[in-house]
N, C-alpha and C positions, 0 to 999 in steps of 0.2 A: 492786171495779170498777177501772176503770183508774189507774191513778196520773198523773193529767195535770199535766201542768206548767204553773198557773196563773201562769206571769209576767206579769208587766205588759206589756201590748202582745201578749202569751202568749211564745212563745219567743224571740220578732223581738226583744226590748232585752235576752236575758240578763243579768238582773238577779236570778236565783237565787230566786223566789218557787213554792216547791212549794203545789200544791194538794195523787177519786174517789170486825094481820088483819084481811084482808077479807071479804066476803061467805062464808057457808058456812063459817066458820073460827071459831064463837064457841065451838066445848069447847078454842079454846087460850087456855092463861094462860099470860100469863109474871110470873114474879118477880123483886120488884124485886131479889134478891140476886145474878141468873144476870143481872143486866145489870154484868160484869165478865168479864176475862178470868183470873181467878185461879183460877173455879171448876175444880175436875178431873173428871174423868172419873168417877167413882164418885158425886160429889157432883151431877151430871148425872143420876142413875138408871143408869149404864154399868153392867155386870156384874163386879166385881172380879177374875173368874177368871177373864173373858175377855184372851185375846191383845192386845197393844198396838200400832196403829201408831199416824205420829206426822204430821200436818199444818200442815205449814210455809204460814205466810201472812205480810207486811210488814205493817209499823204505819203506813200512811198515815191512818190515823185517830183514832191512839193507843189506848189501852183498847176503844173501840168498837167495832176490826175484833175482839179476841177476845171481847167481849158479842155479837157479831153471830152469830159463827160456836157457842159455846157455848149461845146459844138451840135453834140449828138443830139443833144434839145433841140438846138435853135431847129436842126432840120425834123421834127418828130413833130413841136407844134406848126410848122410849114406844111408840113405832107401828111400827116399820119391822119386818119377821120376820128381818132381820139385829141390830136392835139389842142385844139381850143377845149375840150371839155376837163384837162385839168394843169394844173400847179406844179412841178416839181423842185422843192428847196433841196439843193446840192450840198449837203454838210461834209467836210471835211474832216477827218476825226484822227488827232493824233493818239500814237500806242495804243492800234485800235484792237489788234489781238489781244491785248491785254484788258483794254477799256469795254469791249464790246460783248465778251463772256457775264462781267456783271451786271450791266445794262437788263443783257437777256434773263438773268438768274432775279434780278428786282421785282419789286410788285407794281410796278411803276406801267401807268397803264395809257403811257402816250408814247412808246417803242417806233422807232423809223417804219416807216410803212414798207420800204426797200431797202434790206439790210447786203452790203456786200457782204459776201462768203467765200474766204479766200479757201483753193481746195485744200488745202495743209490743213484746215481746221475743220473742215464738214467735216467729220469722222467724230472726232472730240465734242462741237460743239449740238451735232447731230446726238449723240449719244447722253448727253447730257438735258439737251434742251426740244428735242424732238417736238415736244406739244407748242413753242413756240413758233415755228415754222407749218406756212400751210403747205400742203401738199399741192402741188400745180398740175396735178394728172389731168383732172377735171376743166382747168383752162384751156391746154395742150390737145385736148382731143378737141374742146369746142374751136379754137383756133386752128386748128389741122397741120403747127408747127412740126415738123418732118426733120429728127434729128439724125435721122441717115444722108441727109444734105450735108451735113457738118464731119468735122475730121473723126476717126474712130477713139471712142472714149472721152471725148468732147462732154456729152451730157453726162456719161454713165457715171463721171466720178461725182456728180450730183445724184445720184441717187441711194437710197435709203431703205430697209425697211427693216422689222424686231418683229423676229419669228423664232418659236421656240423658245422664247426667254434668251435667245441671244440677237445681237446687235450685227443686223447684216449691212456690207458697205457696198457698192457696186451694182447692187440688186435693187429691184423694187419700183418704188414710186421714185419719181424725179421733185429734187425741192430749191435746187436753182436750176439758171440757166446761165451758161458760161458768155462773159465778155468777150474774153479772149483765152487763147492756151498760145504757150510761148515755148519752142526747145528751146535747149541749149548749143551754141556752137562756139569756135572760137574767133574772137575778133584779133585783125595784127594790125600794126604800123605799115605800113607800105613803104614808107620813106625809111623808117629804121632796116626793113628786109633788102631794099635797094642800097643803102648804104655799106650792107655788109653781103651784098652780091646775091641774098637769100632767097628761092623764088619758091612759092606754092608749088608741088606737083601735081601734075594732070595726066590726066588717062590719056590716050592716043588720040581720041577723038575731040580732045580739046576739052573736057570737061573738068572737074574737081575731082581729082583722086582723094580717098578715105586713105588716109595715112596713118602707117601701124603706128604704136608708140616707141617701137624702137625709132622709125624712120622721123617720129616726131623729137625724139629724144635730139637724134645726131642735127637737126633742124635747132630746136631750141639751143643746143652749146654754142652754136657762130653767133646769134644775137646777143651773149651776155657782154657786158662793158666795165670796166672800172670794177674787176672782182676781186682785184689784190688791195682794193680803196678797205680802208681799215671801217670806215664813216659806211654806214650799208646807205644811208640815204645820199649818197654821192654815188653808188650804184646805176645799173639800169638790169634789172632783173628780164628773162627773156619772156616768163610766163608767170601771170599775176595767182591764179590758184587753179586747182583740179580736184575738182567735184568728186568723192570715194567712190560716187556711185559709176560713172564714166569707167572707172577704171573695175572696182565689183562686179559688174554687169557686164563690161564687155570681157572681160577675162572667164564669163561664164560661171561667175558663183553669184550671190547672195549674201542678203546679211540674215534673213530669218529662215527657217526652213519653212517647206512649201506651206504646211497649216498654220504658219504666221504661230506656234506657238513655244517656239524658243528658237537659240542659239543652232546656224547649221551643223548638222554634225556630219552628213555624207562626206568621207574622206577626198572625193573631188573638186568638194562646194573649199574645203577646207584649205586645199591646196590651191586653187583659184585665187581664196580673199587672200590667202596668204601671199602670192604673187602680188596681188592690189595694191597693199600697202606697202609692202618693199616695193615697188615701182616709185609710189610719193614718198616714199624718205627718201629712194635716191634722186626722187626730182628737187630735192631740199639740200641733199650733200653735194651734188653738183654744183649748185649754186642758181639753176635756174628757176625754181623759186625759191620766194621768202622764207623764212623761218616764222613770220608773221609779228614775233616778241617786238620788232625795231620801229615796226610801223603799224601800230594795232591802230582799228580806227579808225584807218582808211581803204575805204571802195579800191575793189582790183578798178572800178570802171574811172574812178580819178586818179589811183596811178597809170592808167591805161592813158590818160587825157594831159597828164603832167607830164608824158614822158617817162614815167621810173621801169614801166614794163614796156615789153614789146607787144605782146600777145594776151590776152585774158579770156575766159569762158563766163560768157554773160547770155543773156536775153533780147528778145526786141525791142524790150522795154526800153533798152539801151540805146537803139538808133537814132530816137529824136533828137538829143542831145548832141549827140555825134556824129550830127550832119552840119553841127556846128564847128568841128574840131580843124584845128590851125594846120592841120598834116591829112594827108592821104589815108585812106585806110578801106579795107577789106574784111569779108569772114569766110572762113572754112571748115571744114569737118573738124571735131577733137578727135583728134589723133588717141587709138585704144588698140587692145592688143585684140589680134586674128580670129582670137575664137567665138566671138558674137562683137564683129567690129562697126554691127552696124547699130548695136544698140551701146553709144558709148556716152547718153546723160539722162536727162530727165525733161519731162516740158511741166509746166507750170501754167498752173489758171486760175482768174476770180471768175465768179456768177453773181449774181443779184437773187435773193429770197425773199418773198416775202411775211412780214408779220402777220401770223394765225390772227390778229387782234384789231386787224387792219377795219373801219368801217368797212359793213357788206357791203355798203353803196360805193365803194371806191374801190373793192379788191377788184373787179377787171378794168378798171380802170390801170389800174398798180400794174397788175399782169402785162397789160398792156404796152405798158413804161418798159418792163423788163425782156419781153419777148423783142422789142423794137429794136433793143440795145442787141441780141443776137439776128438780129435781118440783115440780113445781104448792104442794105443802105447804109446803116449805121458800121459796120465794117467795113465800109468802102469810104467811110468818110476816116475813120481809126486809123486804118493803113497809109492813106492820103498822110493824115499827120505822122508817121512813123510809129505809131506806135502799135500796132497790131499785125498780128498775122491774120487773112480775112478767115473765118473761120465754116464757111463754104467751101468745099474741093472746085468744086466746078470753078470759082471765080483765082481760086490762087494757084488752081492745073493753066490758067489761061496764058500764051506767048505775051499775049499784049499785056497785059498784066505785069507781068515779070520783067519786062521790055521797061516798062514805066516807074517800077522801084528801083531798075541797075541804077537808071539816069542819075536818082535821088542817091544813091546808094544803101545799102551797099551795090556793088558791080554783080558781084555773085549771090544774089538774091535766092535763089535757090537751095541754095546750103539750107536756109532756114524750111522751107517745105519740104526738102529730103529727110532733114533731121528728122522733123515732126512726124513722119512717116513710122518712125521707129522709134520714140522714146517714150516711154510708159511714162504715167505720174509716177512724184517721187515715192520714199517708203513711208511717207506719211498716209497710203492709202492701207498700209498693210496691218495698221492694228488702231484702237477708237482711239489712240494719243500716243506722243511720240515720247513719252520718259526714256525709252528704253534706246531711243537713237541718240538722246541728247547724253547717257553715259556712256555708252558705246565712242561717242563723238570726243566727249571729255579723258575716257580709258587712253582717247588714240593719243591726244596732246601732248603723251608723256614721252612717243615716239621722237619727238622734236625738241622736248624741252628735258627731258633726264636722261644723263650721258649715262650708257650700258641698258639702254631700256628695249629691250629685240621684238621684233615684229611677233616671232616664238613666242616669247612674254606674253603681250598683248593678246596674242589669238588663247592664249590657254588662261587669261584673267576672263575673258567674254562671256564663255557659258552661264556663271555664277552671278556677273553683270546684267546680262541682257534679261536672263532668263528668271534673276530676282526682280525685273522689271516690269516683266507682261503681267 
């Protein structure tokens, strides 16, 4: 799933803090020894004599991205009428964003056969390296894969095409296919909220009310602890960060205007972002969250795990872990202000592509590999482990479905299908490279780290910022 960047404040304080079976599915076992990434291909059930290619994926999750993806095998050479006929070596690739751009740009003519493509980068690495990447139209029709089964904009943000001598994103041919897409929500303590009397609110009918941010505001002050503690790591902060775009988006502005080609100027877009960020400094002068300076470095989802926060906005990526955790715990809506409060984050997603360079004898094979990873099976075995949202409507709309993730938790498993419902990709979709968010991101820092620095400030340095950027 996406590799997001959980900094404190999310990107806004660049503080360098990285974060991304069910029903019908009971003839699958997994064992406990294939929950590792060491296992090989033969020790899989793979066919020894079969052909090798090689599926390059990043460690954002350490050992767990290759347990996750070596499950998925073991059941594909099991069931799949491709499975005996090939090999797949699971490489693990650290600083792969940054590793996996040169790789692509080399003359180097033994490239992964299955490259992961995180959606943050299809845009950039599409626009740069297009000829390396095959096009998967031609598979997708002979396979009759049906990507209106899947969540909306699931496929599309894998797709591509360069007409007109300009570089279209959303459009065109398809050149991955998505793992997983994960929203955002927010996770809390149960035990911290019980302790200080604090409960979720609920609509009438028993459900999860969407909590404005005022309502979240007056919610987050009863969880703070130890604020007069001079030492902030003797703290216990109420909310670990808040993503700009949560609060951008649902206050009804934007960071680009609609042609993605500069700085908003509609006076409403203006007065919106400008609400946004006075929202996060004052969720910073309050004290409910960090400043980020004290404790750079570290995951909202390990202070989340340590105790330092009450509340964090993360991914599902995050569940497996935290089904481990010593305390009680839940997720609910992020709390955004009224005027588009239903779109208050972002979802995030990997795909799998294949190498234009792949022997012909083995690309549907490859294909193969990669469509399996989106089938209904291999997403029922994902979710099984925590870590996926199933990326079929049909199978994660199901009672019994959601019935069998409360068990596991989270209790309110839903949160995360409602959200998905309504959160766009990030603005990484919105232009072939993100320079222009990563100043924008760094302009904000100044909001929290230089005394006298006004939100007014900020919004009237952007123009000149963003707009020297596109």
């Amino acid at each position: 799933m996406k590799k997001i960047l959980a900094l404190l404040l999310s990107a806004t304080l660049a503080v360098g803090c990285v974060a991304g079976c069910l029903t019908g599915c009971t003839d699958m076992t997994f064992d406990d020894d294939i929950y590792n990434d060491d296992a090989t291909p033969e020790e899989l059930g793979a066919n020894p004599n079969a052909p090798e290619i090689t599926l390059v994926h990043w460690d954002s999750s350490g050992s767990l991205e290759g347990a996750v993806l070596n499950t998925v095998l073991k059941q594909f050479y099991a069931t799949h009428p491709n499975g005996q006929k090939i090999r797949v070596k699971v490489e693990i690739m650290g600083m792969y964003e940054q590793t996996m751009p040169t790789i692509l740009a080399s003359s180097d003519e033994d490239k992964p056969e299955i490259i992961m493509m995180p959606d943050g980068n299809f845009n950039s690495w599409m626009a740069q390296y297009a000829s390396q990447f095959e096009n998967l139209d031609p598979y997708i029709a002979e396979s009759g894969f049906d990507e209106t089964e899947l969540w909306d904009g699931a496929v599309s943000r894998y797709k591509y095409k360069y007409e007109n001598n300009a570089h279209v994103f959303g459009e065109g041919s398809v050149y991955a296919l998505p793992k997983d897409v994960s929203p955002n929500v927010m996770f809390y303590n149960k035990d911290f909220f019980a302790e200080k009397g604090v409960e979720i609110p609920k609509n009438a009918d028993g459900s999860i009310k969407r909590m404005t941010i005022e309502e979240g505001v007056e919610l987050w002050e009863k969880l703070i602890v130890g604020e007069e503690d001079k030492d902030v790591l003797n703290r216990r902060y109420a909310l670990g960060n808040m993503p700009p775009e949560s609060m951008v988006w649902s206050a009804g502005s934007d960071f680009l205007n609609e042609d993605r080609t500069g700085f908003i100027t509609d006076p409403d877009d203006i007065a919106g972002f400008k609400k946004a960020y006075q929202m996060m400094v004052g969720l910073v002068d309050k004290g409910i969250v960090p400043d980020g300076t004290s404790i750079s470095g570290t995951s909202t989802s390990t202070l989340f795990l340590t105790g330092k926060v009450a509340c964090y906005i993360g991914g599902i990526y995050d569940t497996a872990q935290l089904r481990n955790a010593s305390f009680d715990w839940d997720i609910t809506y992020i709390p955004a202000f009224e005027e588009n409060i239903n779109v208050n984050g972002y979802s995030g997603s990997v795909g799998y592509a294949m190498w234009s360079g792949t022997d012909e004898s083995l690309k549907d094979l490859a294909y193969s590999v990669i469509e399996y990873i989106s089938s209904e099976e291999a997403q029922r075995i994902m979710t099984e482990m925590g870590f996926n949202i199933p990326l079929q409507k049909s199978i994660a709309e199901d009672t019994a479905f959601i019935d069998a993730q409360r068990v596991k938790k989270p209790e309110s498993y839903e949160v995360f299908l409602e959200s998905l419902r309504y959160q766009p990709s990030g603005t990484w979709r919105y232009t072939r490279n993100d320079v222009w968010r990563d100043r924008l991101d760094t302009e904000a820092a100044k909001l929290y780290q230089q005394d006298g620095y006004t939100v007014d400030d900020f919004v009237a340095a952007l123009p000149a910022i963003v707009n020297g950027a596109l």
